[in-house]
N, C-alpha and C positions, 0 to 999 in steps of 0.2 A: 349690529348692522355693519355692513361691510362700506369703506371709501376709503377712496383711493390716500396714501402716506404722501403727510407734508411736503417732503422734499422731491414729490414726484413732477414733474411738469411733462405736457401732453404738444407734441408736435406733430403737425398733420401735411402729407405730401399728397396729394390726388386722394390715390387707391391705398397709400400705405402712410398709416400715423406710427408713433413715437413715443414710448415711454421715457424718458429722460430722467434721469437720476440727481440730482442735482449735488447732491454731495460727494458723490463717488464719480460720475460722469458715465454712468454706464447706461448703456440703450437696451430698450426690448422692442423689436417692432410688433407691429398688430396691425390685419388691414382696420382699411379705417371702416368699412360696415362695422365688423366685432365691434371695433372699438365703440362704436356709436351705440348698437346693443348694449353693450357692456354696462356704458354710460346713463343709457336707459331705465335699466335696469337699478344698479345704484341710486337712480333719480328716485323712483319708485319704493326705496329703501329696502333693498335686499338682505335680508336675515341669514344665518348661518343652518337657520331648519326651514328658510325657505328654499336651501339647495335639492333634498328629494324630489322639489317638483321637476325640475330641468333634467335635460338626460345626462349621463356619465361624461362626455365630453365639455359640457360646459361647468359640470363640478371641480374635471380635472385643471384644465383650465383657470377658476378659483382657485382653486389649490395650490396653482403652479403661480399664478401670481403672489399669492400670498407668501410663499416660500421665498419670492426673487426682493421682497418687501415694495412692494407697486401697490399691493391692497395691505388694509388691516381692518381688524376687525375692531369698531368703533364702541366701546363698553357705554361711554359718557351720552347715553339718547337722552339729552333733556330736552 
């Protein structure tokens, strides 16, 4: 299941939130809809084979999170 890395902390301005890095200091923005999707989504516990349902843009998107270390993929589901 995918959620969001420890050190990430979430800042929100109107229209545009924040990913914030807390160890390195580094930002990723995201409007804040996505991000609320996003966060939805997650909520809902999002699987790594529940990416074929969504389309290519929101896989890429995971992907690219994942790579930037904002997501991980959560082995420990107790």
């Amino acid at each position: 299941m995918y959620k969001l890395c420890n050190n990430i902390r979430i800042k929100t301005c109107d229209e545009i939130s924040f990913f914030i890095n807390i160890d390195n200091n580094s930002i990723f923005n995201i409007k804040t809809d996505t991000l609320n999707y996003l966060l939805r989504e997650l909520n809902m516990g999002l699987l790594e084979t529940d990416l074929k349902q969504h389309n290519s843009f929101f896989v890429d998107f995971i992907v690219k999170l994942k790579d930037l270390n904002i997501l991980m993929v959560d082995t420990d589901e107790n």
